[in-house]
N, C-alpha and C positions, 0 to 999 in steps of 0.2 A: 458227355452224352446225357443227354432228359430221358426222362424215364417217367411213365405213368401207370399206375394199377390198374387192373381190371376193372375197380372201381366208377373211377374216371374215365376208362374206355369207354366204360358202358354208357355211363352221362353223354361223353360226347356223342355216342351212337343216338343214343335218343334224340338229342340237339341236331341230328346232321350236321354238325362243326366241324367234320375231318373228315380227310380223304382217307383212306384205309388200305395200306399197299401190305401185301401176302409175298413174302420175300421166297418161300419154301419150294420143292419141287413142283412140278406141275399134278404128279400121283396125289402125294401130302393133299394142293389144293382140292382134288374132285373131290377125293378120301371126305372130306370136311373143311369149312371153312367161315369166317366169320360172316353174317352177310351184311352184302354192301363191299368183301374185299375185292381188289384188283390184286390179280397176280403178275406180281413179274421177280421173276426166281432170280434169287442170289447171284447164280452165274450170270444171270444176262442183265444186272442193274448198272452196270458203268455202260453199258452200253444201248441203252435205253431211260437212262436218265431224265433223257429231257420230255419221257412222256410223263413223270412226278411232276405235278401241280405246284406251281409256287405260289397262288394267291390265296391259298390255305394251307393249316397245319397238315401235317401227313406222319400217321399213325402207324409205325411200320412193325410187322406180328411174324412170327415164325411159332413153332411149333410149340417152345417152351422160351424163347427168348433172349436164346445165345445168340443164333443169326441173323434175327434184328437189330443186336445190342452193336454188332456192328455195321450194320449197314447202316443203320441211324446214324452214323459216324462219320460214315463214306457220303450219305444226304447234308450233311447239316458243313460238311466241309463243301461240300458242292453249293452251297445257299440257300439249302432245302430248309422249311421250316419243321425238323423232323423230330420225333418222340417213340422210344421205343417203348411197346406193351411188355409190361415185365409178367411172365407167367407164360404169356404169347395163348395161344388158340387151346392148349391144356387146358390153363386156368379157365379160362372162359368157357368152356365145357364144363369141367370140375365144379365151377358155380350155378350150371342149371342152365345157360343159355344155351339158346339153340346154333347149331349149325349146317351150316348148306351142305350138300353137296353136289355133285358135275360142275361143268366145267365154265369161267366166267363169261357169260354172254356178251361181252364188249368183244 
């Protein structure tokens, strides 16, 4: 499994280079959330798979970066081009960025 820092989240956030998938509960999302994330929870990513983007990277974030670390797993077995944020939506907080909150408008 890939892994990238907050660091490098953040760049690609600035670049628009990645899609940005929020693995987390639906509460978690409103609660806070990177923006630009697309939510689709944990529970329901095998079965909605196929709405992850394959002609770009996709950045997959959970809370602190346990439940990305395998979902990225579960993506990148599936053909996803997938990386998970190490730290997840915490770190990026913790570092001064902002977060959204309610619910994703798509």
């Amino acid at each position: 499994m890939r892994e990238i820092t907050i660091e490098q989240f953040a760049a690609a956030q600035e670049d628009d280079a990645a899609f940005v998938l929020d693995v987390r509960e639906g509460l978690e999302y409103v609660q806070g959330h990177v923006p630009g994330a697309v939510l689709i929870p944990m529970s329901q990513l095998a079965n909605r798979v196929a709405e992850v983007p394959r002609d770009r990277q996709v950045h997959v974030i959970c809370r602190s970066g346990n439940r990305s670390a395998s979902m990225t797993t579960f993506l990148e077995r599936a053909g996803v081009d997938a990386v998970n944020v190490a730290g997840g939506t915490d770190a990026w907080a913790s570092s001064g960025r902002p977060l959204v909150t309610g619910r994703d408008p798509r």
